[in-house]
PDB file of N, CA, C and O in Angstrom:
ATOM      1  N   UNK A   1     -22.205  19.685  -2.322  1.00  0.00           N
ATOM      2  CA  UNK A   1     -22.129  18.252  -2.136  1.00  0.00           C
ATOM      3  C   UNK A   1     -21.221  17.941  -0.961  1.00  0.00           C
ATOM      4  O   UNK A   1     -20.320  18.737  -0.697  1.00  0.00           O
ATOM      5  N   UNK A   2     -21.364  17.009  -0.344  1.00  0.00           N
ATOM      6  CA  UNK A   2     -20.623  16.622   1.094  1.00  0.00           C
ATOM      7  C   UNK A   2     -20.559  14.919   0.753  1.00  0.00           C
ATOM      8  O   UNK A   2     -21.138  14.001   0.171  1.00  0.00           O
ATOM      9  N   UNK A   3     -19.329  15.290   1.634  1.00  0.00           N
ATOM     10  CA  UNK A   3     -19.002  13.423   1.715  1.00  0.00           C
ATOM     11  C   UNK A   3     -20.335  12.540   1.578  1.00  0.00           C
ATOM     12  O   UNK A   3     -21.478  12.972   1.427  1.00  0.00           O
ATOM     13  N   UNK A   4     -19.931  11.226   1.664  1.00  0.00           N
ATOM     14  CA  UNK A   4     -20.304  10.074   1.942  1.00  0.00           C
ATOM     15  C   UNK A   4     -21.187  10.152   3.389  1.00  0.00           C
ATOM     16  O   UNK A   4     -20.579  10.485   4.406  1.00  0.00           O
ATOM     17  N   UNK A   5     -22.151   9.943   3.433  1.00  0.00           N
ATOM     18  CA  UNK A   5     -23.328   9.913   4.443  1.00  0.00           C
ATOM     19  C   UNK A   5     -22.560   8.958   5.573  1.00  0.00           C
ATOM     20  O   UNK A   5     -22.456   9.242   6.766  1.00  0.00           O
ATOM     21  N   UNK A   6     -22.204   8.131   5.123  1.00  0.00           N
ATOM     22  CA  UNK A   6     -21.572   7.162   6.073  1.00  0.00           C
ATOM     23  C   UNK A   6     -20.358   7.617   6.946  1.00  0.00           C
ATOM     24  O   UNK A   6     -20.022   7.227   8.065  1.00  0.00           O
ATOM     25  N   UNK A   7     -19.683   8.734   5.964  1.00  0.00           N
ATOM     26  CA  UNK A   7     -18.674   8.791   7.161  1.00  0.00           C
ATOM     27  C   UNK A   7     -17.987  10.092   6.663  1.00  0.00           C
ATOM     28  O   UNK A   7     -18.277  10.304   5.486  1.00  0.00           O
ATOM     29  N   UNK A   8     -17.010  11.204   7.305  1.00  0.00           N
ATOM     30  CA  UNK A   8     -16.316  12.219   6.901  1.00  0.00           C
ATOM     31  C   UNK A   8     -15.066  11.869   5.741  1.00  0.00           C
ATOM     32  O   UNK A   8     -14.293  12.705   5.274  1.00  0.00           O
ATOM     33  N   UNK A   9     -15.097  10.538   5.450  1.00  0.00           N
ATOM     34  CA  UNK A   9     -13.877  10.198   4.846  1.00  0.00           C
ATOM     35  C   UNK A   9     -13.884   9.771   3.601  1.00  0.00           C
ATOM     36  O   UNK A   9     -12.914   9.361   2.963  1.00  0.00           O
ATOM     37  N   UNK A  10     -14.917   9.860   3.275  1.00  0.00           N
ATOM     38  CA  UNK A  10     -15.313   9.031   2.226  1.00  0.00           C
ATOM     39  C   UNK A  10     -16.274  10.306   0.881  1.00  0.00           C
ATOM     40  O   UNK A  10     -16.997  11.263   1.159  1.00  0.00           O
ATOM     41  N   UNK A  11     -15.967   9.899  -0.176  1.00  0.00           N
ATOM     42  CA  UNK A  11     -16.669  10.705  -1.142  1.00  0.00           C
ATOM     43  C   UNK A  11     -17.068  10.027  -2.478  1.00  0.00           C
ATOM     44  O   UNK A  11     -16.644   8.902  -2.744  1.00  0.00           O
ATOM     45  N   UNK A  12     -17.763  10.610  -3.197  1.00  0.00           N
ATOM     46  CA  UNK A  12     -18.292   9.653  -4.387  1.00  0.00           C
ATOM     47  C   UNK A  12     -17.124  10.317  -5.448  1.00  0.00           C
ATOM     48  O   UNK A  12     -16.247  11.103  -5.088  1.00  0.00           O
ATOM     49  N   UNK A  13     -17.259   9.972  -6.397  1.00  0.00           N
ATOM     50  CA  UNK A  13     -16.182  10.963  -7.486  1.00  0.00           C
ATOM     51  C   UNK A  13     -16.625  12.311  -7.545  1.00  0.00           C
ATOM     52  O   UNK A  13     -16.026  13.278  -7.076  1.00  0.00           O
ATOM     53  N   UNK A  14     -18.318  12.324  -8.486  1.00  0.00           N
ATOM     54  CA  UNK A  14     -18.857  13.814  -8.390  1.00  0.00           C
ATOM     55  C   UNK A  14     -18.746  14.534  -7.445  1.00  0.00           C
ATOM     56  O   UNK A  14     -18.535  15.742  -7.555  1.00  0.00           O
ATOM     57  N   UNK A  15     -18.901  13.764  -6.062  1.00  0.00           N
ATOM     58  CA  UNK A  15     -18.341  14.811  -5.090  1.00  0.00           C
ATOM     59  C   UNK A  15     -17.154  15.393  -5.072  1.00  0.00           C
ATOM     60  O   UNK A  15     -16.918  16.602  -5.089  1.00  0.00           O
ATOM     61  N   UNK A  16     -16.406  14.502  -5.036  1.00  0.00           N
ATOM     62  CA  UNK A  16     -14.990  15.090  -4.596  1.00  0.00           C
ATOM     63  C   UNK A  16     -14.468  15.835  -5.851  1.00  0.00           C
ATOM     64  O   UNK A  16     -13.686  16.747  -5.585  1.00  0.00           O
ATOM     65  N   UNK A  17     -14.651  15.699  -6.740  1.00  0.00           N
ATOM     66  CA  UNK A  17     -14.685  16.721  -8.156  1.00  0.00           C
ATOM     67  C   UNK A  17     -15.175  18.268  -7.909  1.00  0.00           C
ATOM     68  O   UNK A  17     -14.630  19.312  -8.267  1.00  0.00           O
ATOM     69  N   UNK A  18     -16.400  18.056  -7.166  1.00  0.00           N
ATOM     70  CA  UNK A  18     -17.015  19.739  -6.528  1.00  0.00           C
ATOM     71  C   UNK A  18     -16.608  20.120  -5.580  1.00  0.00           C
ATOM     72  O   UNK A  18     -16.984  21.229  -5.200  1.00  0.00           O
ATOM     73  N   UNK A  19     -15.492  19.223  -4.652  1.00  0.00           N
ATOM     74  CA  UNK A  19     -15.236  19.711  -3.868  1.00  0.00           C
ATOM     75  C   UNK A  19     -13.720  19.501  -3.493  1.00  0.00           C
ATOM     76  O   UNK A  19     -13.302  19.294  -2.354  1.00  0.00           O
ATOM     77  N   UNK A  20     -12.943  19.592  -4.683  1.00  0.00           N
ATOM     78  CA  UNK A  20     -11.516  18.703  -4.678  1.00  0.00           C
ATOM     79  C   UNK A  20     -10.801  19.381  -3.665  1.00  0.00           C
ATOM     80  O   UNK A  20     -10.286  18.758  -2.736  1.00  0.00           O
ATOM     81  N   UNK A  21     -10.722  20.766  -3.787  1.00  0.00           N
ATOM     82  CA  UNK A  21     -10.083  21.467  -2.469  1.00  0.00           C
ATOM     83  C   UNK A  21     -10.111  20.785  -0.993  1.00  0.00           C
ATOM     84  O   UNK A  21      -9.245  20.201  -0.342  1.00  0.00           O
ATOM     85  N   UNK A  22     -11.357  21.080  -0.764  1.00  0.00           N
ATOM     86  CA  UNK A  22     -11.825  20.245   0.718  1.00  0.00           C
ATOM     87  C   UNK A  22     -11.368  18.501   0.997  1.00  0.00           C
ATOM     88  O   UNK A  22     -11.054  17.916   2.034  1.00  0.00           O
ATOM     89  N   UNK A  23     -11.491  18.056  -0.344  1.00  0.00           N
ATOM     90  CA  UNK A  23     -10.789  16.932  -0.286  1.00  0.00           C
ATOM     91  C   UNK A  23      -9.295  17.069   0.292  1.00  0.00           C
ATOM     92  O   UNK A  23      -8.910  16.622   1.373  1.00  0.00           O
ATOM     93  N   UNK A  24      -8.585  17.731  -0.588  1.00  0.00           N
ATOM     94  CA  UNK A  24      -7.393  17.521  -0.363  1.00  0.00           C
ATOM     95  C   UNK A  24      -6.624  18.364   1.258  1.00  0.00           C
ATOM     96  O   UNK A  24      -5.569  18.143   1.853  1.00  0.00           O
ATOM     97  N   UNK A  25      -7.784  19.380   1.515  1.00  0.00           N
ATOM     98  CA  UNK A  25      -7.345  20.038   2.838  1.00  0.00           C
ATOM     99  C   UNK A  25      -7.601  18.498   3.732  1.00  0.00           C
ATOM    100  O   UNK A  25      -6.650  17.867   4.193  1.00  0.00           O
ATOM    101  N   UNK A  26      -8.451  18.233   3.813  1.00  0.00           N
ATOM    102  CA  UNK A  26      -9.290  16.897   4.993  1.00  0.00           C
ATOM    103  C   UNK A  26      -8.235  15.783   4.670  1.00  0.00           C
ATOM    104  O   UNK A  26      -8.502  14.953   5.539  1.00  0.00           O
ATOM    105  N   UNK A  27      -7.251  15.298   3.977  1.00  0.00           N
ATOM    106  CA  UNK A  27      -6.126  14.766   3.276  1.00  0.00           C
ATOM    107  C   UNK A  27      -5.273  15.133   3.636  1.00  0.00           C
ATOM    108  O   UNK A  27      -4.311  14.421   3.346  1.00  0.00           O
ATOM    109  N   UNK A  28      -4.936  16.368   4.451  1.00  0.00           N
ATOM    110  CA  UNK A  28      -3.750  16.690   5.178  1.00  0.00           C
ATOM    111  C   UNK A  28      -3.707  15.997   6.559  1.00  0.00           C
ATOM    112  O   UNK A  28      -2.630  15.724   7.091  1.00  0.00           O
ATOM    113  N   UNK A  29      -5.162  15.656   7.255  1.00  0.00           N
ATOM    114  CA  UNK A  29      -4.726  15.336   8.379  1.00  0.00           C
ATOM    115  C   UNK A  29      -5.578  13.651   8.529  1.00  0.00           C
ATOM    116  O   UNK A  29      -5.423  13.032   9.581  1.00  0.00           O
ATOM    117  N   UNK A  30      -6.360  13.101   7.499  1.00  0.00           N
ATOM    118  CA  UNK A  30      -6.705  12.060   6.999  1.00  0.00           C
ATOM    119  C   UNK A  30      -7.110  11.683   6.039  1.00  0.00           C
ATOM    120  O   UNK A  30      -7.818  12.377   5.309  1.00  0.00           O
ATOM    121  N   UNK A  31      -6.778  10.508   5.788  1.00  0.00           N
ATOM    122  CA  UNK A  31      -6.947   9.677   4.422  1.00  0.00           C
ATOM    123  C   UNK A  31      -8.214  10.069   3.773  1.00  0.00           C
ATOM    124  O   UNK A  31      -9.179  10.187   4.528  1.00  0.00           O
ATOM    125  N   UNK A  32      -8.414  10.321   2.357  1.00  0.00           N
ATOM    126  CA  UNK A  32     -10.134  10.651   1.917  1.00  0.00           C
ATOM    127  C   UNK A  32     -10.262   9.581   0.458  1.00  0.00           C
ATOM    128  O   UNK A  32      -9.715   9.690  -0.639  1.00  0.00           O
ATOM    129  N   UNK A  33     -11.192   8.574   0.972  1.00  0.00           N
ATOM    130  CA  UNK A  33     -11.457   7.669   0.104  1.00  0.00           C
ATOM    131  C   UNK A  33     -12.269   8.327  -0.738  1.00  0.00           C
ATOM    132  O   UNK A  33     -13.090   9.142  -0.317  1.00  0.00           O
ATOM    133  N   UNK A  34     -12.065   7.921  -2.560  1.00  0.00           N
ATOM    134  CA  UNK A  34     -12.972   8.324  -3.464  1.00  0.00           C
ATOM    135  C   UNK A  34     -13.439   6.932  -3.627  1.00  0.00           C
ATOM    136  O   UNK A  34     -12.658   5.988  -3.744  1.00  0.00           O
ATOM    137  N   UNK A  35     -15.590   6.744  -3.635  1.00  0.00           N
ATOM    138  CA  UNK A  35     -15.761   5.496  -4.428  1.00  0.00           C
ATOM    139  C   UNK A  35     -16.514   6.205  -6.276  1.00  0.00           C
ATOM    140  O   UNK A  35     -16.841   7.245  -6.848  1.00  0.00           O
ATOM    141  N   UNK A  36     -16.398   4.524  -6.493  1.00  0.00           N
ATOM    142  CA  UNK A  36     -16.796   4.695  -7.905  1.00  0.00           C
ATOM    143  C   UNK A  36     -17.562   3.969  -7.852  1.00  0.00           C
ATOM    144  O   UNK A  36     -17.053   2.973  -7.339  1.00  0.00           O
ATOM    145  N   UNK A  37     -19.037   3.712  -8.174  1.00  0.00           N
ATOM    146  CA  UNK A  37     -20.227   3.128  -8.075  1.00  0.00           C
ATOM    147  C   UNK A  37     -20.302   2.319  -7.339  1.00  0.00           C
ATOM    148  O   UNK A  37     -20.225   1.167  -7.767  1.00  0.00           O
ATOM    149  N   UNK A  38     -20.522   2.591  -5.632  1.00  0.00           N
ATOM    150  CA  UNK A  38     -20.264   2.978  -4.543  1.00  0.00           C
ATOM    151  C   UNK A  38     -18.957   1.995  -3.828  1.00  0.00           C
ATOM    152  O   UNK A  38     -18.879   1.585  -2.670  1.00  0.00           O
ATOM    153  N   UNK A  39     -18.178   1.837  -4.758  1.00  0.00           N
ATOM    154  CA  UNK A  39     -17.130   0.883  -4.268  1.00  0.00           C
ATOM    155  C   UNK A  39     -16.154   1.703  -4.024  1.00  0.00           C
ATOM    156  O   UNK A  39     -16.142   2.754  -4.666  1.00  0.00           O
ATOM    157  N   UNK A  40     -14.744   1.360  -2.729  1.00  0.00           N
ATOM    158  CA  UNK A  40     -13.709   2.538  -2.656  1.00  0.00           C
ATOM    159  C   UNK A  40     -12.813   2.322  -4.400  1.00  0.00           C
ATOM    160  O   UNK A  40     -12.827   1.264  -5.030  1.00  0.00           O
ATOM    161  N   UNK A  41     -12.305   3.258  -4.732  1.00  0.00           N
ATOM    162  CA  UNK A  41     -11.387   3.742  -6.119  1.00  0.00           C
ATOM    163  C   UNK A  41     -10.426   4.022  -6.090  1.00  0.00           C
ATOM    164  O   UNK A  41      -9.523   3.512  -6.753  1.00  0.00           O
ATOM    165  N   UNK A  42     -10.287   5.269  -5.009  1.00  0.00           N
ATOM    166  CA  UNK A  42      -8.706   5.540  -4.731  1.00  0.00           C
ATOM    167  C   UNK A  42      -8.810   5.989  -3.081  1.00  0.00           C
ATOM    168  O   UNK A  42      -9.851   5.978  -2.424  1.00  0.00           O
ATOM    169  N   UNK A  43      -7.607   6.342  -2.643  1.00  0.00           N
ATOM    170  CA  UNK A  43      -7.619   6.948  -1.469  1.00  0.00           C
ATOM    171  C   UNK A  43      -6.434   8.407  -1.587  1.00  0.00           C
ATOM    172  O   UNK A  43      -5.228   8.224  -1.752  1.00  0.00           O
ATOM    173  N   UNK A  44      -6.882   9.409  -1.500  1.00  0.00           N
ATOM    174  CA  UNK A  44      -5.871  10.268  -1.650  1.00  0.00           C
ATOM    175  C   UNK A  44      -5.286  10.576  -0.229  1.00  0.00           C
ATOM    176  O   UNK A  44      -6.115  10.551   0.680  1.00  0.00           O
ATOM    177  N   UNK A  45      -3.946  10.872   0.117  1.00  0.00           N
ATOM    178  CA  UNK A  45      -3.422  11.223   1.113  1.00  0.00           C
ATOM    179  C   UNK A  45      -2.660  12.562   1.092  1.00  0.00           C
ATOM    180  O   UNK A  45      -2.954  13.399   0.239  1.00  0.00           O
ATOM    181  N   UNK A  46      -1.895  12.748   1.806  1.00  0.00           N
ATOM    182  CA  UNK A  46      -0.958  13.666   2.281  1.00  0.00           C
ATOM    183  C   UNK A  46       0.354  13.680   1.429  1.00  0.00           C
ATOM    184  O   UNK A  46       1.014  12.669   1.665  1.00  0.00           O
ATOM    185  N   UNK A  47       0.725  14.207   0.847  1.00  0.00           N
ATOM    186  CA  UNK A  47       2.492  14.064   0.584  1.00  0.00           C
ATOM    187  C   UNK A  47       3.002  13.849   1.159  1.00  0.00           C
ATOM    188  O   UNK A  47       3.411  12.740   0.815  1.00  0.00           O
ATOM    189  N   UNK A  48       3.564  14.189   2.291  1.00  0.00           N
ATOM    190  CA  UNK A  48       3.494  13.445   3.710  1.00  0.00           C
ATOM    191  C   UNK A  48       3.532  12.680   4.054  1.00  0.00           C
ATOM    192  O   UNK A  48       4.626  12.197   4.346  1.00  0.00           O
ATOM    193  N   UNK A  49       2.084  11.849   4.324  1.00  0.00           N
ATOM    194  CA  UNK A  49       2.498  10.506   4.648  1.00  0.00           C
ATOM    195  C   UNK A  49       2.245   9.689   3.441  1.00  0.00           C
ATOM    196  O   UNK A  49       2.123   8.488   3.682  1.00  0.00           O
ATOM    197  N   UNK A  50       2.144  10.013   2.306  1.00  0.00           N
ATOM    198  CA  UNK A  50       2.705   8.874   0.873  1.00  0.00           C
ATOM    199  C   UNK A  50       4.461   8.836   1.020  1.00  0.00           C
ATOM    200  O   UNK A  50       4.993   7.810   0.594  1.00  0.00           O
ATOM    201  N   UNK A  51       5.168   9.678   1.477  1.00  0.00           N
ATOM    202  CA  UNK A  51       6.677   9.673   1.515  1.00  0.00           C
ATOM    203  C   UNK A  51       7.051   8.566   2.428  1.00  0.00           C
ATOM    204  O   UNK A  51       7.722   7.555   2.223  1.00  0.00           O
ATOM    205  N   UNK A  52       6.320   9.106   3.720  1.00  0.00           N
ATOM    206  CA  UNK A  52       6.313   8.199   5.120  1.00  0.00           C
ATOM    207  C   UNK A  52       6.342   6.573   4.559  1.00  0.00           C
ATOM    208  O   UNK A  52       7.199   5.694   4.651  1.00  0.00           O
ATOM    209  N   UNK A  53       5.113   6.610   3.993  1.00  0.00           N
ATOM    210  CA  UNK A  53       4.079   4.965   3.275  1.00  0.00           C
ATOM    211  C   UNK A  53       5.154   4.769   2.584  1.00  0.00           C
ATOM    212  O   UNK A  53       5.618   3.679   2.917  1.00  0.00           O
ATOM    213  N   UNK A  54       6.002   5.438   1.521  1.00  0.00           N
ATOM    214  CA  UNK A  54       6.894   4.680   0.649  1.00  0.00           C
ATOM    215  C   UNK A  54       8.477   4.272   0.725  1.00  0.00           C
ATOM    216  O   UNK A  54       9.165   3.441   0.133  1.00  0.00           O
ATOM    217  N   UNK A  55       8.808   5.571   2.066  1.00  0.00           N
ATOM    218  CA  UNK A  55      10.589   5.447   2.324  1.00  0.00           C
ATOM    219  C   UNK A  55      11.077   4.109   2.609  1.00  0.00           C
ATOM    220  O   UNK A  55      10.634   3.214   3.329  1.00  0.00           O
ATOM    221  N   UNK A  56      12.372   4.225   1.667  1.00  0.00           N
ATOM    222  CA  UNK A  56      12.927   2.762   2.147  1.00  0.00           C
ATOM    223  C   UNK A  56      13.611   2.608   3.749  1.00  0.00           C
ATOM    224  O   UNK A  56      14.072   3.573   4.359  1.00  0.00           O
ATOM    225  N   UNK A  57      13.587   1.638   4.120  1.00  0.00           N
ATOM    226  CA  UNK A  57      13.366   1.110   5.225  1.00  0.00           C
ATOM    227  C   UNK A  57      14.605   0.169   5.682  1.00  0.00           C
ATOM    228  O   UNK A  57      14.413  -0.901   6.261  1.00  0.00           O
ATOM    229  N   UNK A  58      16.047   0.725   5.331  1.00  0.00           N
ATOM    230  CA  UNK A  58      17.201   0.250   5.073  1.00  0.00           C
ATOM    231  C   UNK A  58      17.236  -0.857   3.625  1.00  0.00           C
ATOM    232  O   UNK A  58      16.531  -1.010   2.628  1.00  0.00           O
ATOM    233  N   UNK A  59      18.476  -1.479   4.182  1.00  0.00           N
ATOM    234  CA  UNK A  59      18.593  -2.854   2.712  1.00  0.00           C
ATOM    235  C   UNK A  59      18.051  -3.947   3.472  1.00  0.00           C
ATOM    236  O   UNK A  59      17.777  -4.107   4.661  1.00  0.00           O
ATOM    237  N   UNK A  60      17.925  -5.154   1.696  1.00  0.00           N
ATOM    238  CA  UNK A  60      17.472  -6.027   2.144  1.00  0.00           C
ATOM    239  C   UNK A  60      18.486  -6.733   2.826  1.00  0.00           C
ATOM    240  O   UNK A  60      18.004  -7.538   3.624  1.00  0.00           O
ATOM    241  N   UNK A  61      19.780  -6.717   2.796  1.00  0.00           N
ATOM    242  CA  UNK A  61      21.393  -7.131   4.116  1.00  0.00           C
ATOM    243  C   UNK A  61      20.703  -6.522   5.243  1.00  0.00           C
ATOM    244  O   UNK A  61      20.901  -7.342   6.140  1.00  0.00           O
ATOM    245  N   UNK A  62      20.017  -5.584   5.731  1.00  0.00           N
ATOM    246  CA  UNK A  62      19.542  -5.065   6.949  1.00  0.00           C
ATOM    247  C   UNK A  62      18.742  -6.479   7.384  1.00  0.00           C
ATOM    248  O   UNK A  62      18.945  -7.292   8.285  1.00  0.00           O
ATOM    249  N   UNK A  63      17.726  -6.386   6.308  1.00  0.00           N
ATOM    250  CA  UNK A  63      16.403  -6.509   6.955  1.00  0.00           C
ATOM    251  C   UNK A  63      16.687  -8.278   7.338  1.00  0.00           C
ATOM    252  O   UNK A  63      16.357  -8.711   8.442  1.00  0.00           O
ATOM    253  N   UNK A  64      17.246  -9.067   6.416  1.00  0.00           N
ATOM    254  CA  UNK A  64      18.081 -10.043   6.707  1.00  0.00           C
ATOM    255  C   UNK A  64      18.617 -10.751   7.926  1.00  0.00           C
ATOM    256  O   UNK A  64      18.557 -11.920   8.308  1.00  0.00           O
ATOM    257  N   UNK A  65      19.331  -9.312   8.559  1.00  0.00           N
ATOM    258  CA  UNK A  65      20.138  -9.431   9.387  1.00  0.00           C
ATOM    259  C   UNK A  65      19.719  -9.530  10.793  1.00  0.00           C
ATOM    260  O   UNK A  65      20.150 -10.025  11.834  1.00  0.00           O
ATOM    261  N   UNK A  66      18.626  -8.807  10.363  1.00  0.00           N
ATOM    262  CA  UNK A  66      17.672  -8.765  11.518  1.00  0.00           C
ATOM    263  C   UNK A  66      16.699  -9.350  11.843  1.00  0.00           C
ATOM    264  O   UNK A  66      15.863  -9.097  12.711  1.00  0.00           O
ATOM    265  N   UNK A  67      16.850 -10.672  10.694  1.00  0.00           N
ATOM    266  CA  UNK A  67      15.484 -11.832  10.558  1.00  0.00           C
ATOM    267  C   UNK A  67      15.361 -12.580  12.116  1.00  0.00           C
ATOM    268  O   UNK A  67      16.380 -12.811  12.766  1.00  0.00           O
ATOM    269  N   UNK A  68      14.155 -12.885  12.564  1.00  0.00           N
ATOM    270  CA  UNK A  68      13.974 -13.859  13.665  1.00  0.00           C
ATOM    271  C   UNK A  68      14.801 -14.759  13.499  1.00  0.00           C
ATOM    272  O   UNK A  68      15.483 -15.111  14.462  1.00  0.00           O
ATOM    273  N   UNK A  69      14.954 -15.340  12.293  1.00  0.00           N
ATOM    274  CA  UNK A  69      15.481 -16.586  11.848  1.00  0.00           C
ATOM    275  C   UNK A  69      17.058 -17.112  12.452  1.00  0.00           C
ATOM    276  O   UNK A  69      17.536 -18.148  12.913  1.00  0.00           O
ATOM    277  N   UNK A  70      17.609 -15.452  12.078  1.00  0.00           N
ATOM    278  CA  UNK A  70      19.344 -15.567  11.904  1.00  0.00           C
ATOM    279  C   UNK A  70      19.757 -16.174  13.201  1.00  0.00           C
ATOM    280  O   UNK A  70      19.279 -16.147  14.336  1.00  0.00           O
ATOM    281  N   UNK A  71      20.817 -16.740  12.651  1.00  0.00           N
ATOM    282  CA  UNK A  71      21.112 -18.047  13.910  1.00  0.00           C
ATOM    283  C   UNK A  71      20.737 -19.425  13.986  1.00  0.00           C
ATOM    284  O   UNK A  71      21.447 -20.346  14.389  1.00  0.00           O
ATOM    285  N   UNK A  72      19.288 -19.505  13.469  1.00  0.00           N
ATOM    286  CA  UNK A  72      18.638 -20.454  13.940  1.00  0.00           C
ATOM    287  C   UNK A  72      19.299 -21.779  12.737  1.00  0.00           C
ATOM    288  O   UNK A  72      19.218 -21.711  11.511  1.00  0.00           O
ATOM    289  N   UNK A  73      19.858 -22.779  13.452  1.00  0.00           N
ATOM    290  CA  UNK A  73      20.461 -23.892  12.875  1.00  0.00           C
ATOM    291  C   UNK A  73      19.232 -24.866  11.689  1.00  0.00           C
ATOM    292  O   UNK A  73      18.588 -25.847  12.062  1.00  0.00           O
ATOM    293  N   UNK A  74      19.177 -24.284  10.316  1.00  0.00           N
ATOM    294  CA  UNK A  74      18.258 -24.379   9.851  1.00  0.00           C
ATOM    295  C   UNK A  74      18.819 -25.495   8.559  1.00  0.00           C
ATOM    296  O   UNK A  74      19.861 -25.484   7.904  1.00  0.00           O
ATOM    297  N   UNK A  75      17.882 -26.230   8.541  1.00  0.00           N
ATOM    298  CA  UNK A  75      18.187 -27.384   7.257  1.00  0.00           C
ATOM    299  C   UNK A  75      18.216 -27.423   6.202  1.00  0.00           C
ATOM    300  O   UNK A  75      17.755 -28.430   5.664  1.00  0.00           O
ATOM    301  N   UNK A  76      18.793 -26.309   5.351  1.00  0.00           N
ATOM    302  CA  UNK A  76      18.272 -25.940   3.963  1.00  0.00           C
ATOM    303  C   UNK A  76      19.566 -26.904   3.224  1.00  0.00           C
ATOM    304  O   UNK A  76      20.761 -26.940   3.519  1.00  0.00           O
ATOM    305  N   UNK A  77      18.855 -27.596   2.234  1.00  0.00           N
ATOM    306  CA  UNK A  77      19.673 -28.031   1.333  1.00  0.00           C
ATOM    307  C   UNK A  77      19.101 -27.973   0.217  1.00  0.00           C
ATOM    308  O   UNK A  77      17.879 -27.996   0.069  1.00  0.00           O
ATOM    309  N   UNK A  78      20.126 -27.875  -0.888  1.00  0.00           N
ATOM    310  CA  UNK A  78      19.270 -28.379  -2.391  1.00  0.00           C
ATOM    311  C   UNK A  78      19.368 -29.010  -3.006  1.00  0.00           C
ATOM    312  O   UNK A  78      20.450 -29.587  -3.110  1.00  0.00           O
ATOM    313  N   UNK A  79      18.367 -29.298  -3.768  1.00  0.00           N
ATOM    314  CA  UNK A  79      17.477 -30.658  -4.266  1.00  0.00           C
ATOM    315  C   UNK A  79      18.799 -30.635  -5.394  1.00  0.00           C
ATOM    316  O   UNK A  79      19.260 -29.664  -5.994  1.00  0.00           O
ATOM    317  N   UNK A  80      19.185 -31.965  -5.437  1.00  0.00           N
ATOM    318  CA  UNK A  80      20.224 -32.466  -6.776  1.00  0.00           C
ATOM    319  C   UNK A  80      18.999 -33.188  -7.873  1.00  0.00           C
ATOM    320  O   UNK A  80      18.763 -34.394  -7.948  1.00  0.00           O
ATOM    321  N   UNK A  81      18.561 -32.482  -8.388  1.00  0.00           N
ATOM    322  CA  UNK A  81      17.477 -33.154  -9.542  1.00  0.00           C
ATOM    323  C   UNK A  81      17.983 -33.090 -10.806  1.00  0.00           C
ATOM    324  O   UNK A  81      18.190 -32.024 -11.385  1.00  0.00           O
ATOM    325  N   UNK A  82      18.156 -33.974 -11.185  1.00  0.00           N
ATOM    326  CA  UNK A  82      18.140 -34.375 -12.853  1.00  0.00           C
ATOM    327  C   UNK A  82      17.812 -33.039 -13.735  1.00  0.00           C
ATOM    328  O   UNK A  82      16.594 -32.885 -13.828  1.00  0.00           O
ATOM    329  N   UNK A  83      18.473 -32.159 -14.322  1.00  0.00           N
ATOM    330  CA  UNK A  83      17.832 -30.984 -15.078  1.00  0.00           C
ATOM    331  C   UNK A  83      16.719 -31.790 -16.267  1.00  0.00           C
ATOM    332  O   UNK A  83      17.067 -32.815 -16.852  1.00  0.00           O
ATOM    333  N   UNK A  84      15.713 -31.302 -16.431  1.00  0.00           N
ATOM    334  CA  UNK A  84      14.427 -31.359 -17.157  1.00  0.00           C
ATOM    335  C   UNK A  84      14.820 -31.744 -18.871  1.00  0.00           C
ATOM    336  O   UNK A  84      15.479 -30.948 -19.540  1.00  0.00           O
ATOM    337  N   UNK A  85      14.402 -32.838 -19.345  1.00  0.00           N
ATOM    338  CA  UNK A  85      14.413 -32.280 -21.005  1.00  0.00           C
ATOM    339  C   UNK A  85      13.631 -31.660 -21.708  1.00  0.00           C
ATOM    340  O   UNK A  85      12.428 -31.913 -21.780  1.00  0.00           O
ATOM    341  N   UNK A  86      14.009 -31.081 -22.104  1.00  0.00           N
ATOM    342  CA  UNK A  86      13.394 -29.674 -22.813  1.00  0.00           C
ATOM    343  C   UNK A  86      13.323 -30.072 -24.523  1.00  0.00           C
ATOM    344  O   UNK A  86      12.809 -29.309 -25.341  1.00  0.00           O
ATOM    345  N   UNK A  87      13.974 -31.483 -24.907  1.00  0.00           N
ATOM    346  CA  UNK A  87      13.671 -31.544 -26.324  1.00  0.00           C
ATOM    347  C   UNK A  87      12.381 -32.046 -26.779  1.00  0.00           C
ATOM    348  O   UNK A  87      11.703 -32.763 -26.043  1.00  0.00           O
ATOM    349  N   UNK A  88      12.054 -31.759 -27.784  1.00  0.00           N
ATOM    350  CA  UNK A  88      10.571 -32.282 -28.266  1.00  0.00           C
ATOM    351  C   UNK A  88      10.171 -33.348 -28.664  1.00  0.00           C
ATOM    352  O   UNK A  88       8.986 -33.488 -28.969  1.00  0.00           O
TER     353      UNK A  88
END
């Protein structure tokens, strides 16, 4: 059984079941979509780049800090509203 007619990247389940090896070699150097009645299901990758895809990416004080925003003389105030009654 061989991939997906459409493309090297792509496999049905039964396929990639007969051929999980080859899957996962072709997964070292690109992504290999499994579909399930012919829709994509999963995509298996690399260990590799799932580490890459998931490492954190400093803090959110980084990412913050480094907003377009920071600096920018911005109007935030908050709303003084009446708290809600909550009795029945």
């Amino acid at each position: 059984m061989q991939p997906s007619p459409h493309d090297d990247k792509s496999w049905t389940v039964a396929s990639a079941k007969a051929k999980l090896s080859e899957v996962i070699e072709r997964a070292q150097s690109t992504p290999q979509t499994i579909t399930r009645n012919g829709k994509p299901s999963v995509v298996v990758v690399s260990a590799e780049e799932w580490q890459r895809k998931t490492a954190r990416r400093g803090s959110l004080a980084e990412f913050l800090m480094e907003s377009p925003l920071r600096g920018a003389e911005l109007d935030v105030e908050r709303q003084r509203d009446e708290p809600r009654d909550l009795s029945l």
